[in-house]
C-alpha positions in Angstrom: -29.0 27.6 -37.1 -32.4 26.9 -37.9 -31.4 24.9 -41.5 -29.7 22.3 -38.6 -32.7 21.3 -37.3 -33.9 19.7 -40.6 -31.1 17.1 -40.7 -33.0 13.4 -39.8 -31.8 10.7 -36.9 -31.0 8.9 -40.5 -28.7 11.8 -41.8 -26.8 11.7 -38.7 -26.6 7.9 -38.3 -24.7 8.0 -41.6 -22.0 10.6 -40.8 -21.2 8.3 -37.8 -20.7 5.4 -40.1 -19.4 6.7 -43.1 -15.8 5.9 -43.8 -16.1 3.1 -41.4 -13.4 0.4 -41.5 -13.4 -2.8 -39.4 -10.9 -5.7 -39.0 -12.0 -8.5 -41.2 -12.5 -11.0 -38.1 -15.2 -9.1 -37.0 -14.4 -9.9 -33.4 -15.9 -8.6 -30.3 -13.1 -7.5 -29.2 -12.7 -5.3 -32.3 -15.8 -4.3 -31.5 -15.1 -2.8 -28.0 -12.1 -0.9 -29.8 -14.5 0.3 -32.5 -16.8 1.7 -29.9 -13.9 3.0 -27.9 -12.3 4.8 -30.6 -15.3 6.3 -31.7 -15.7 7.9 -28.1 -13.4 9.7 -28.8 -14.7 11.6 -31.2 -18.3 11.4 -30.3 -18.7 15.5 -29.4 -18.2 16.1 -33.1 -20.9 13.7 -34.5 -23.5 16.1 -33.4 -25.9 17.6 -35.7 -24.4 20.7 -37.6 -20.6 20.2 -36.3 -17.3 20.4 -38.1 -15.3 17.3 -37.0 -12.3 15.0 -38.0 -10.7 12.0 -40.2 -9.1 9.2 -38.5 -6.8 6.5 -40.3 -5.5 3.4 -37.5 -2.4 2.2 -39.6 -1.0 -1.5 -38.2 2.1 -2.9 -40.5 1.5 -0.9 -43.1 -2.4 -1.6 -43.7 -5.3 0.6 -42.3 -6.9 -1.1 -39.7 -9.5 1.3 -39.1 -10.8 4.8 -41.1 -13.9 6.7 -40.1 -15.1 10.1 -41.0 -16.6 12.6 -37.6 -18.9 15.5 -38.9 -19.0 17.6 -41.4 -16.2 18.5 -44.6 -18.8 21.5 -45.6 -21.6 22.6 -43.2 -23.6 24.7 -46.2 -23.7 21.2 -47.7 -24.2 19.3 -45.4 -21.6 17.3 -47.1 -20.2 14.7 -44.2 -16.3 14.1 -43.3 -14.7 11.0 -44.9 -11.2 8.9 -45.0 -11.2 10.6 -48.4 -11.5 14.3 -47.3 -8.9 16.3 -47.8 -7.2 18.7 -45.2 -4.8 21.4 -44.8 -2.5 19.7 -42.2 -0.7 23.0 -41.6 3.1 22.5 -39.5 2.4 18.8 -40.2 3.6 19.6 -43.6 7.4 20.3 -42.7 8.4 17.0 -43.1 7.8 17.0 -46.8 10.1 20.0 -47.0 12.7 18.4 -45.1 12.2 15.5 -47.2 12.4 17.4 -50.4 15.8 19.0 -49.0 17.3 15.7 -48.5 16.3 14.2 -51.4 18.2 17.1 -53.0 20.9 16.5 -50.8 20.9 12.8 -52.7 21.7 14.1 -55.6 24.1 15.9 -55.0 22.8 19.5 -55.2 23.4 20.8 -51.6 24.2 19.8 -48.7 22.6 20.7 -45.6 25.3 22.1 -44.1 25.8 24.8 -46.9 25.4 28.6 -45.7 22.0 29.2 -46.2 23.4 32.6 -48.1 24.6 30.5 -50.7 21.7 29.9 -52.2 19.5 33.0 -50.7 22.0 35.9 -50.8 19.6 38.5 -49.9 19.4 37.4 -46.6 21.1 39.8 -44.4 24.7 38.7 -43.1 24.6 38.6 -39.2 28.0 37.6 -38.7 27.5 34.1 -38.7 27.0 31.4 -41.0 23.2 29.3 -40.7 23.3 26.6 -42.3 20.2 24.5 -44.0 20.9 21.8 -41.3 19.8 24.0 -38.4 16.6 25.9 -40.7 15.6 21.9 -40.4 16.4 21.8 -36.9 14.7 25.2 -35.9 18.2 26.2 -34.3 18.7 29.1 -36.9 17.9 31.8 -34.8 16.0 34.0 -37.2 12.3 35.3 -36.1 9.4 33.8 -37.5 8.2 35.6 -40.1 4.5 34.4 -39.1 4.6 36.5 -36.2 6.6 39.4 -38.1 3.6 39.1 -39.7 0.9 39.5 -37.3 3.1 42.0 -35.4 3.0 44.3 -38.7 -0.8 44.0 -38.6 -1.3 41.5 -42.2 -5.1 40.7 -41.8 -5.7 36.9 -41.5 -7.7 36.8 -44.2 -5.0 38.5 -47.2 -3.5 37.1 -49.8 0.0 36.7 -48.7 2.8 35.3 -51.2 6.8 34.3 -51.4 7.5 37.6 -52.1 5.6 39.3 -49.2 7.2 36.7 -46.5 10.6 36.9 -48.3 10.7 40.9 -47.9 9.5 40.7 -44.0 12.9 37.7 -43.5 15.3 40.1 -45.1 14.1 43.6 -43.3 15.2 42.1 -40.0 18.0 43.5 -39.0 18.7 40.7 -36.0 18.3 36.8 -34.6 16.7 35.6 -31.9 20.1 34.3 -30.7 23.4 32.8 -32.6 22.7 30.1 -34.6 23.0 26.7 -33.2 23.1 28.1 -29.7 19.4 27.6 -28.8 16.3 26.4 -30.1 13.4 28.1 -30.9 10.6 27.2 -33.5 10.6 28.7 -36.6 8.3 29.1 -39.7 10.7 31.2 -41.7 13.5 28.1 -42.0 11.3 25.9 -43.3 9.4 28.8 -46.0 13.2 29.5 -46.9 13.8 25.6 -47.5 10.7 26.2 -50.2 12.9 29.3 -51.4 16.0 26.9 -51.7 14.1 23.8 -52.9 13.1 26.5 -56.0 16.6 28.1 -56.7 18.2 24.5 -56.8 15.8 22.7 -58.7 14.4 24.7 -60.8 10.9 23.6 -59.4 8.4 24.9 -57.2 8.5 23.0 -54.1 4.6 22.1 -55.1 6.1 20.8 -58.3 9.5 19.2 -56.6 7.8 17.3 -53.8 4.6 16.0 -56.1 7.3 14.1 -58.7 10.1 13.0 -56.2 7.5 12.2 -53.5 3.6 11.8 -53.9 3.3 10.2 -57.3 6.1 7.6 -56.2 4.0 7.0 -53.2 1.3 7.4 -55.3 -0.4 9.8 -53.0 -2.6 10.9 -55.8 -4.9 13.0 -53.4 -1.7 15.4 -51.7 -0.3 18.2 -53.0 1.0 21.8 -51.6 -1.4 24.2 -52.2 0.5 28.0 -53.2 -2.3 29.1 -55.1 -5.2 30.0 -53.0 -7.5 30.0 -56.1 -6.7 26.4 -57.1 -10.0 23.7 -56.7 -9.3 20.6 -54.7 -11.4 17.3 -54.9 -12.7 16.3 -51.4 -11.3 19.4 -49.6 -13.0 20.1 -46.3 -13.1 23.3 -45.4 -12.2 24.8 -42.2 -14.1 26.6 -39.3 -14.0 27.7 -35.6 -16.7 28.5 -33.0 -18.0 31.7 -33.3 -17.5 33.8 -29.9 -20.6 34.9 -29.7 -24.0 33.5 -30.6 -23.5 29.4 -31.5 -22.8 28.5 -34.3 -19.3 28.3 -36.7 -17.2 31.3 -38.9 -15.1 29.5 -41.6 -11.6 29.9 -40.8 -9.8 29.2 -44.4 -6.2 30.9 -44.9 -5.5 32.5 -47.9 -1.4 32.7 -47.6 0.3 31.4 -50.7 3.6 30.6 -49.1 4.8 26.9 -49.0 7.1 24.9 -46.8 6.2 25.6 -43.2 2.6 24.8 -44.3 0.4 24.3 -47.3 0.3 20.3 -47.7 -3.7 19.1 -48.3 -3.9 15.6 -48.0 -6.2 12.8 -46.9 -5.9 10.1 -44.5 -5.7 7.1 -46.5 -2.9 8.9 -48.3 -0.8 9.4 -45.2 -0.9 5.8 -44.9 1.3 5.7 -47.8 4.0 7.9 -46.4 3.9 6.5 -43.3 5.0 3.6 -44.3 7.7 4.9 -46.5 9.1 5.2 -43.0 9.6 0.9 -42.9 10.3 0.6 -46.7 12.2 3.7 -47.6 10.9 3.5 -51.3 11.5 7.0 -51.1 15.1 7.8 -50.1 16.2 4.3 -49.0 17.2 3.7 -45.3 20.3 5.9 -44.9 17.6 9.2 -46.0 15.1 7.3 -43.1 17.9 7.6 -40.7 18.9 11.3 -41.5 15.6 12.9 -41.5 14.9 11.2 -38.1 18.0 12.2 -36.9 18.0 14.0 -33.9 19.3 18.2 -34.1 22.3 19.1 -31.7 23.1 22.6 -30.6 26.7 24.0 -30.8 27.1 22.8 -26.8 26.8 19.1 -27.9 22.8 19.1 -26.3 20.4 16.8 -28.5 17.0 18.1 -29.3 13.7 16.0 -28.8 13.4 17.5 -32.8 14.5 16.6 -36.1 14.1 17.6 -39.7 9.9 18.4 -39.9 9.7 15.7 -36.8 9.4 15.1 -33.0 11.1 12.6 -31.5 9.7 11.5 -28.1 8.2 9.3 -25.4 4.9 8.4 -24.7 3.4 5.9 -21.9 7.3 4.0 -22.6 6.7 3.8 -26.1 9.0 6.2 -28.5 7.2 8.1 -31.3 7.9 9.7 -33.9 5.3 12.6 -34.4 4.0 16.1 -35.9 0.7 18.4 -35.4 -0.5 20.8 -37.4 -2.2 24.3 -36.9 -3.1 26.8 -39.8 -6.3 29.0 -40.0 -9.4 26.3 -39.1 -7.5 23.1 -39.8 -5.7 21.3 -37.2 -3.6 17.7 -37.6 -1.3 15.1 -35.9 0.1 12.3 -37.4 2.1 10.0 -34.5 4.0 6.8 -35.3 5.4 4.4 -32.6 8.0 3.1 -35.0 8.4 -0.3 -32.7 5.0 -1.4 -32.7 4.5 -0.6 -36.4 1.5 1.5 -35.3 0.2 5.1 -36.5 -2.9 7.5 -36.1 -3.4 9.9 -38.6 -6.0 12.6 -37.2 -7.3 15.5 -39.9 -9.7 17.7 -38.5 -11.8 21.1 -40.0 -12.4 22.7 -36.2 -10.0 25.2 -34.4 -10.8 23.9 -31.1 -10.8 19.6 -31.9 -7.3 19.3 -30.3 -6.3 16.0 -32.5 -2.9 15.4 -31.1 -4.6 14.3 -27.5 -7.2 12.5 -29.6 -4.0 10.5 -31.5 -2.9 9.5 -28.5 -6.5 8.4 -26.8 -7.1 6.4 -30.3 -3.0 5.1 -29.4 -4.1 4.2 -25.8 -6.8 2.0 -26.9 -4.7 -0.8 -29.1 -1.3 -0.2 -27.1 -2.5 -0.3 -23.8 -1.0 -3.5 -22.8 1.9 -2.2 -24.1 2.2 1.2 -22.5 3.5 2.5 -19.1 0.7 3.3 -16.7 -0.6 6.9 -17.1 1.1 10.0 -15.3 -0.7 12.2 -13.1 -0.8 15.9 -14.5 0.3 18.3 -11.9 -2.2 20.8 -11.0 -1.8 24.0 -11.3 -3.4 27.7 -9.5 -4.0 30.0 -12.0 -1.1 31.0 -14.4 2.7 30.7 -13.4 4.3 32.7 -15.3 1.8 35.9 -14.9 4.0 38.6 -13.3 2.3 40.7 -11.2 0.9 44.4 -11.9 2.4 48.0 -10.8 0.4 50.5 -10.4 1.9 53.7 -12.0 1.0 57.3 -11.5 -0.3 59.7 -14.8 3.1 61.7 -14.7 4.7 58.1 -14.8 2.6 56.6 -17.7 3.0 60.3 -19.9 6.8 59.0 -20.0 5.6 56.2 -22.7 2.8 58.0 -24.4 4.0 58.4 -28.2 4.3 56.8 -31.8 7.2 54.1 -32.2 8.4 53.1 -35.9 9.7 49.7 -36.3 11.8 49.6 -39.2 11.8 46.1 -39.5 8.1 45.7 -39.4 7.2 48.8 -41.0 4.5 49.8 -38.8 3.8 52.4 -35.8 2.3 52.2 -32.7 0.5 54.3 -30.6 0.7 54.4 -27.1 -1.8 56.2 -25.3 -3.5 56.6 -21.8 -7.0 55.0 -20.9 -8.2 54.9 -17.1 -4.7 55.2 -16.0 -3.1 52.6 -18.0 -1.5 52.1 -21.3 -2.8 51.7 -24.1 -1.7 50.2 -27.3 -3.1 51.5 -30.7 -1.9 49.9 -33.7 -4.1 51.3 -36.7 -4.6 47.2 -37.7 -7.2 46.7 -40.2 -9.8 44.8 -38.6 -9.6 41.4 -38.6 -5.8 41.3 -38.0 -4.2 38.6 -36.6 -5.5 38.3 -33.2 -7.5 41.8 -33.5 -3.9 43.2 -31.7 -5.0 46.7 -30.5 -8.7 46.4 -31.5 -9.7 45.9 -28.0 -10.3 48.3 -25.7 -10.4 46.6 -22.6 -7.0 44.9 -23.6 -4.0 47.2 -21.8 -0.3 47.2 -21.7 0.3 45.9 -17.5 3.3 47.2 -16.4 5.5 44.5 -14.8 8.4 46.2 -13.6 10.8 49.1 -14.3 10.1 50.3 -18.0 8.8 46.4 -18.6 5.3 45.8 -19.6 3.2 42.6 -20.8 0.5 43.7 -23.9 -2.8 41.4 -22.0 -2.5 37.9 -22.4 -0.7 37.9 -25.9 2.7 36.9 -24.4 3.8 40.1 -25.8 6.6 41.8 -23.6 7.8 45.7 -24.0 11.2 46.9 -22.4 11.6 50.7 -23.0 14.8 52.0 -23.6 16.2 55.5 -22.4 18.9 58.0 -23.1 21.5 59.4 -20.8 18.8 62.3 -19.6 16.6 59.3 -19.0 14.2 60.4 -21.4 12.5 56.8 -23.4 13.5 56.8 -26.7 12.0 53.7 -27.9 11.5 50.2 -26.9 12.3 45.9 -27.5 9.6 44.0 -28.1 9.4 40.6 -27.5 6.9 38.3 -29.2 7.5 34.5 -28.5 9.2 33.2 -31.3 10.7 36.4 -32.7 12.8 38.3 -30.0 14.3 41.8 -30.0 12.3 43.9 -32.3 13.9 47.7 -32.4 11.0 50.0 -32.1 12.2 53.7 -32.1 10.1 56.9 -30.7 9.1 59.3 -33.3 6.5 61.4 -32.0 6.2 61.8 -28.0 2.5 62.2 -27.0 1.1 65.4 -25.3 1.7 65.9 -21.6 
């Protein structure tokens, strides 16, 4: 930390002014917004820290850009309305986009089988469709989680191919399609797939000639090649746990469509106001992607293709954030007012959907509904509580389980009269899953069990002798994972 204290009152003055943008009246009451909206992002000005881009767009102009920290800390190089960022989930609206434009002319429809055009992907009995991958009502598990669950270390290289051999090895959904919603990475990285089979283009290549250089968003592109060099590209970081100071958090996965668009804020300008001009598409393309999804029972979803659709303080807005590695984004439009905030940050922890909407409060105020009181709550609801189980009890579990799906093992075994998980995970694996030793599987009923604060849930399954003969494992948004006993432990 110690190269940190070199940096001058001047150094620091000019990161909190760079980028700067004010209205051309120069009014005090522009002024009181100015200093508002830089409140918001005044814990990120401080010497040595990541931070954030903001874009104010009002009827199709910026109204005001600023830059908050640093792009690069070993540079010292400071955030601007030019840097660019990985925007992460923010990113699926270009690949529904892409899709529809497709759609256009006349290449597929959305409401093709999605086996039509990906025929390895295993039949469950049902048709899914491209319209509900773009709705996330598919039912397939995300392959992101698949992922993390198999133990790929965070910091792999990770391609189509890898993520396209994990979607086909499952053997089950979540839940029929169109039945439920759930979110879903692997619909939108199989819309990639499709975009590619169809058009005979990367989805890097597809969306940058139908969609960026029309817009002329000459600073956005999908990244799929995590050796590629991009102009003004901020890197990433979180807080380390320990010690002060920042670890750069930069993903090296290759796969496109539920991620991978780098763009700046002044760009996203551009395609947010596509959303009033429809230069790309043309209104009846404005009016599908923003279309609403339905399940089979007739229920509307607050989500459409790559957007959500919701309320806010009265006002409806259109909206998407964005989490991958370090980088974290929100872009929300309130279509009405002809209003957006683009928010790009480079820190894990700088939360810019609830700065979007603090930037949002600040012009639309007189506008907006009065502010709802958050309900308080004690501690967390959903935590079930612990049973305590006796040794002969927990040497019913110990043993390796083989998921055939995931191709991995785990290892259950005791510790302190508990359960263990042992995964063999390199370390560094998502989440460091098993690498803790004070982390325990908590029994939470009959043969059910939570794995610590993961959200990961275990139901054992037995035989007619009531032996356990493997387990389901539940993991948010992939359900049902088969994991079957292959070597009990020692008694």
């Amino acid at each position: 930390m110690a190269i940190w204290s070199k940096v001058t009152c001047g150094v620091l003055a000019g990161v909190l002014a760079l980028g700067g943008l004010r209205a051309a009246n120069g009014s005090s009451a522009d002024d009181k917004k100015t200093a508002a909206v830089d409140e918001v992002f005044a814990d990120l000005t401080k010497a040595g820290s990541p931070g954030c881009a903001l874009g104010v767009y009002q009827d199709g102009k910026i109204i005001y850009s600023k830059g908050y920290g640093l792009a690069n800390l070993e540079e010292n190089v400071a955030i601007k309305p030019q840097s660019v960022f990985d925007i992460g989930s923010t990113s699926k609206q270009f690949t529904a986009a892409s899709i529809l434009l497709l759609e256009k002319q006349g290449k597929l429809s959305v409401n093709d089988d999605v086996r039509k055009y990906i025929p390895e992907l295993p039949d469950y009995g049902q048709k899914i469709t491209i319209l509900q991958l773009l709705n996330h009502t598919s039912g397939l598990r995300d392959y992101l989680t698949l992922m993390e669950l198999a133990g790929t270390n965070v910091d792999s290289v990770t391609t189509d191919e890898d993520a396209l051999r994990m979607i086909v090895r499952q053997k089950a959904l979540n839940f029929a399609p169109g039945s439920d919603w759930l979110y879903s990475n692997t619909g939108f990285f199989l819309l990639s797939v499709i975009v590619k089979r169809v058009s005979g283009k990367t989805l890097q290549e597809f969306a940058g000639e139908n969609i960026f250089a029309p817009l002329e968003m000459s600073h956005t592109q999908y990244r799929d090649d995590h050796t590629s060099l991009i102009p003004n590209r901020a890197l990433a970081y979180d807080a380390k746990e320990k010690g002060g100071g920042y670890k750069l958090d930069v993903s090296y996965f290759e796969q496109t469509g539920d991620g991978a668009v780098h763009t700046s804020v002044e760009d996203l300008l551009k395609w947010d106001e596509n959303f009033y001009r429809g230069q790309i598409g043309g209104k009846e393309f404005l009016s599908e992607i923003q279309e609403p999804g339905k399940l089979n029972s007739g229920k509307v979803l607050d989500y459409a293709k790559g957007l959500r659709i919701a309320d806010y303080r009265g006002l409806r807005t259109v909206s998407h954030g964005g989490s991958w590695g370090g980088y974290r984004a929100e872009l929300l439009r309130f279509p009405e007012q002809h209003f957006s905030v683009a928010c790009l940050c480079n820190l894990g922890s700088a939360s810019p959907s609830n700065r979007a909407r603090r930037v949002a409060d600040i012009y639309l105020a007189s506008g907006m509904k009065p502010k709802e009181e958050k309900k308080k709550e004690s501690g967390d609801e959903r935590k079930k509580g612990e049973m305590r189980l006796a040794e002969e009890q927990l040497r019913d579990y110990l043993g390796d389980y083989f998921s055939a799906e995931l191709r991995v093992s785990y290892r259950l075994e005791a510790a302190e009269v508990k359960l263990k998980l042992t995964m063999g995970l390199p370390s560094g694996a998502f989440g460091g899953l098993g690498n803790n030793p004070q982390e325990y599987l908590r029994a939470t009923g009959t043969d059910e069990f939570e794995f610590g604060n993961t959200g990961i849930a275990i139901h054992f399954r037995r035989d007619a002798e009531h032996r356990v003969t493997g387990f389901m494992l539940d993991a948010g948004r992939t359900r049902g994972l088969v994991f079957v006993r292959t070597l009990p432990g020692k008694s």
